[in-house]
C-alpha positions in Angstrom: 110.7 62.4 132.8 107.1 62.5 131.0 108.3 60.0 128.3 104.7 59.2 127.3 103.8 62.7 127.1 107.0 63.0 125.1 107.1 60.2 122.6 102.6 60.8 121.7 104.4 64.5 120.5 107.0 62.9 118.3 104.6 59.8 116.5 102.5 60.7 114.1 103.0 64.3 113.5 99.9 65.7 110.7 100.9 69.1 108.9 100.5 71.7 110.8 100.4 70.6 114.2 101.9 73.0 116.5 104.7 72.8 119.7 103.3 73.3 122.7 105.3 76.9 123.8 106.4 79.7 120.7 110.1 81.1 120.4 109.6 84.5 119.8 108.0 86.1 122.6 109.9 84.1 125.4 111.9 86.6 126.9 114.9 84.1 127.3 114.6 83.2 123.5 114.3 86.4 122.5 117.8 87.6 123.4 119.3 85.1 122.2 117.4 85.2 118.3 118.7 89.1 118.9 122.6 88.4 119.2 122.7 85.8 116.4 120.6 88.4 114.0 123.7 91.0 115.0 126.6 88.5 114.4 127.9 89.3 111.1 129.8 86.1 111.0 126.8 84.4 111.3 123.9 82.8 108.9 121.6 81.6 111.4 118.7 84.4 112.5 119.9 86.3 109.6 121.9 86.3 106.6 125.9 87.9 106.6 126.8 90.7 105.6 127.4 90.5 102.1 124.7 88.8 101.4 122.3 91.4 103.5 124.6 94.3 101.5 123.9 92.4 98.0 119.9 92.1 98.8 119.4 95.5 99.4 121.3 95.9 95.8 118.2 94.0 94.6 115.9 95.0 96.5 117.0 98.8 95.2 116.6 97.8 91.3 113.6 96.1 92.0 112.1 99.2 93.2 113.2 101.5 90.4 113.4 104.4 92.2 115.2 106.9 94.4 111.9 107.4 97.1 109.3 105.7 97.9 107.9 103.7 101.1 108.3 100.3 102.1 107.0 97.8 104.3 109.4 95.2 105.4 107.1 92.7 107.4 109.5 90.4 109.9 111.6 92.8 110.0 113.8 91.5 113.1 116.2 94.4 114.5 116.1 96.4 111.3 119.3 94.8 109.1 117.2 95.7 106.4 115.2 98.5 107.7 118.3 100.7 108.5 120.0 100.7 105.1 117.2 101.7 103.4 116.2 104.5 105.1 119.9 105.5 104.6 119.2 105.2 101.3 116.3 108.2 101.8 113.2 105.8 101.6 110.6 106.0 104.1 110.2 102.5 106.0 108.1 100.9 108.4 109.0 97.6 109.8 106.7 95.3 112.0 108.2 92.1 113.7 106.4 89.9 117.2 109.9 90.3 118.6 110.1 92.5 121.3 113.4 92.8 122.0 114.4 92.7 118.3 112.2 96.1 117.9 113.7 97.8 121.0 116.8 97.3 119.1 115.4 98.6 116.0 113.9 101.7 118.0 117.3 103.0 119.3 119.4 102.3 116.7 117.0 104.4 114.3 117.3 107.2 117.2 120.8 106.8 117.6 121.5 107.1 113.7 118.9 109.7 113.5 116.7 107.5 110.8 113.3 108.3 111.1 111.8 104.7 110.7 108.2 103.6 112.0 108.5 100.3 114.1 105.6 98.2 115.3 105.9 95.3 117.5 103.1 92.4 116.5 102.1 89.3 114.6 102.1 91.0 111.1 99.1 88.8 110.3 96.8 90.8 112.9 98.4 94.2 113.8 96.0 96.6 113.0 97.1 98.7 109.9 95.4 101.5 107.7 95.0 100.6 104.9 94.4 104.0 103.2 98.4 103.9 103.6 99.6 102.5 100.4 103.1 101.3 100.0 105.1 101.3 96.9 106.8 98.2 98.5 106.1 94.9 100.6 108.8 93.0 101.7 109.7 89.7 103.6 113.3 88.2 104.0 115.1 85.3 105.3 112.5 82.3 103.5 109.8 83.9 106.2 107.0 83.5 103.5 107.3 79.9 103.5 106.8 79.5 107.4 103.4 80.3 106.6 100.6 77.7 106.9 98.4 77.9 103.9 95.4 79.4 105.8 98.1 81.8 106.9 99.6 82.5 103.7 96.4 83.1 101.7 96.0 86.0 104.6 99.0 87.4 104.1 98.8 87.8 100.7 95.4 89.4 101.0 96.5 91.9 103.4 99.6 92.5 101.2 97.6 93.0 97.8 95.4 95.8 100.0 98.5 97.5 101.2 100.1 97.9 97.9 99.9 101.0 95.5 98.3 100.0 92.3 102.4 98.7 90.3 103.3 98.3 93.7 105.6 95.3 94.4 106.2 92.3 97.0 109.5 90.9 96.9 109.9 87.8 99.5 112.4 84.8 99.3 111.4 80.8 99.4 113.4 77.6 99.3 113.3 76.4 96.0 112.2 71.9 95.2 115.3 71.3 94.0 117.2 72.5 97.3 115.2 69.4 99.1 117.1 66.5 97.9 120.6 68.3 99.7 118.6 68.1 103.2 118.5 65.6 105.8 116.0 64.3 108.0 116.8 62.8 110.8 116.8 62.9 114.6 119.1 63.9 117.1 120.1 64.6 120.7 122.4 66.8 123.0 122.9 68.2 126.3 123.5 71.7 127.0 124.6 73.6 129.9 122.1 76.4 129.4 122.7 78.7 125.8 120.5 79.4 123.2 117.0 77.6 124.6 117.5 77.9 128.5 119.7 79.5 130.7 119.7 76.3 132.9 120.7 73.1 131.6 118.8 71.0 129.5 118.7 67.7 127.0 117.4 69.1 123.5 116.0 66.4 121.3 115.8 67.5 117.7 113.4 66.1 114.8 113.4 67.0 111.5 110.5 66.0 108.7 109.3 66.2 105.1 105.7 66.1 103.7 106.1 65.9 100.3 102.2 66.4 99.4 102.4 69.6 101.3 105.9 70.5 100.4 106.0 71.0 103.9 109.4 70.9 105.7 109.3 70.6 110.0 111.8 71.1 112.3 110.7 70.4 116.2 112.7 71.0 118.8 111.9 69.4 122.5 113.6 71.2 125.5 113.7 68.8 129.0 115.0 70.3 131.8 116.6 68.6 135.0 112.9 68.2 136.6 112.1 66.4 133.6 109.5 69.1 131.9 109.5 69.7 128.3 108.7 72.3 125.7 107.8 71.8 122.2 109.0 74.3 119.6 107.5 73.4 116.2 108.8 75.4 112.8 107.1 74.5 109.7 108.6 75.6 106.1 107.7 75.6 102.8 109.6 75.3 99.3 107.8 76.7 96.0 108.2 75.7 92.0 108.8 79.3 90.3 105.2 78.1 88.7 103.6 77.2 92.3 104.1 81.3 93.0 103.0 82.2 90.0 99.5 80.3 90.7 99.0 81.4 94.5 99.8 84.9 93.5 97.6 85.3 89.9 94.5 83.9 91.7 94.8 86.4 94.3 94.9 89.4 91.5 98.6 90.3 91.2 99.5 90.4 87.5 103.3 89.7 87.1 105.7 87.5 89.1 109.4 87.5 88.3 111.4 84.5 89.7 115.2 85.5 90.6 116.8 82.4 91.3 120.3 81.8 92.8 121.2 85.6 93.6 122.5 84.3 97.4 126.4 82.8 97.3 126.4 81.8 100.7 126.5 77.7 102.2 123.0 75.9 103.4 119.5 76.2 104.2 118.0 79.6 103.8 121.6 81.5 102.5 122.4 79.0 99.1 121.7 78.7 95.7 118.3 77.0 96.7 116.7 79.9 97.6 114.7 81.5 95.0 113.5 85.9 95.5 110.3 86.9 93.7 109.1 90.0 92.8 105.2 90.1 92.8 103.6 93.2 91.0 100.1 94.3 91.8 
């Protein structure tokens, strides 16, 4: 086992250092993000249910009206997608999830929704612009993965997207969720589910920057022969004020703070995440 290679990864970790391999195009990983977003018992790669059922309630009032089109950017295998084009709105949904948007793709054709799918990093899929959207949206705390380089991007490309009173709603862990979390490290051995299919010893580190309000979870994956991959996920977690002043300098000119609308038990389904509605 590389255990030199292994602990240099693990000491002194700077913001926004990355893993050495990414989750969502291995073709392995990708399968197994897919059946935990279609588990409805299950708050892991999505939310349940009734909480999916009660954001698209929101999501609904938000828009204030009975047709429009929306954007829903990360859009996995179309939880949210798919009820809103029920609902007679004309969606597009991009995700950098293969497998998650050949999911999408039949289940639109089998439900005979007409929904526009496009598989890619969100950040650089080319998109025309001249297409305005009466609604942005981003779900399940995916805003706050975003380095702050990356963020500034997005919120660009959003604002250019967006009709003139057009909206982005997106969810963010909120401070005062942080003092409930643990950071710590851990270890276990698997015969081969969620990261592999072969077995494996999966050493797990979590991490908080304050100054950043930067929150890191690494994962490192050694197989038998003793090779490793690093998977590194950063997060973020947002005063209602620390929106407001990323947003107003970027142009937008209201942002509405919904705190607490989720009922479900830890990170990303509690009471600690905050939803936003931004309005160009």
């Amino acid at each position: 086992m590389k255990f030199e290679s292994i602990k240099k990864l693990l000491q002194d970790v700077k913001p926004y250092d990355k893993g050495t391999h990414t989750m969502w195009t291995d073709p392995y990983i990708s399968k197994q993000l897919l059946h935990y977003h279609l588990n409805p018992d299950m708050g892991a790669a999505s939310r349940t249910e009734e909480a999916i059922h009660h954001t698209i309630q929101w999501i609904v009032e938000c828009l204030n009206q009975s047709t429009g089109t929306i954007l829903d950017l990360g859009c996995g295998p179309g939880l949210y997608t798919s009820r809103l084009a029920k609902k007679g709105y004309t969606v597009t949904g991009v995700d950098y999830a293969a497998h998650s948007i050949a999911y999408a793709k039949q289940y639109a054709n089998e439900h005979h929704l007409t929904i526009d799918y496009m598989c890619g990093d969100y950040l650089e899929i080319e998109m025309d612009t001249r297409e305005k959207y009466d609604m942005v949206m981003m779900i399940y705390c995916d805003f706050g993965v975003l380095i702050p380089e990356d963020r500034k991007k997005l919120i660009q490309r959003v604002y250019n997207l967006l009709k003139v009173g057009g909206i982005f709603i997106f969810d963010a862990l909120d401070q005062e969720g942080i003092v409930d979390m643990s950071f710590q490290k851990h270890w276990e051995c698997d015969e081969g589910v969620f990261w592999q299919p072969e077995p494996y010893m999966l050493l797990t580190n979590s991490l908080h920057f304050p100054d950043y309000k930067a929150l890191l979870d690494e994962h490192i994956v050694i197989d038998k022969r003793g090779d490793y991959k690093l998977y590194r996920f950063w997060n973020h977690y947002f005063s209602p004020q620390d929106v407001e002043d990323i947003f107003k300098t970027e142009g937008f000119r209201r942002i509405d703070a919904y705190p607490q609308l989720l009922k479900g038990e830890g990170a990303y389904n509690d009471k600690h995440v905050t939803f936003y509605k931004v309005t160009k």
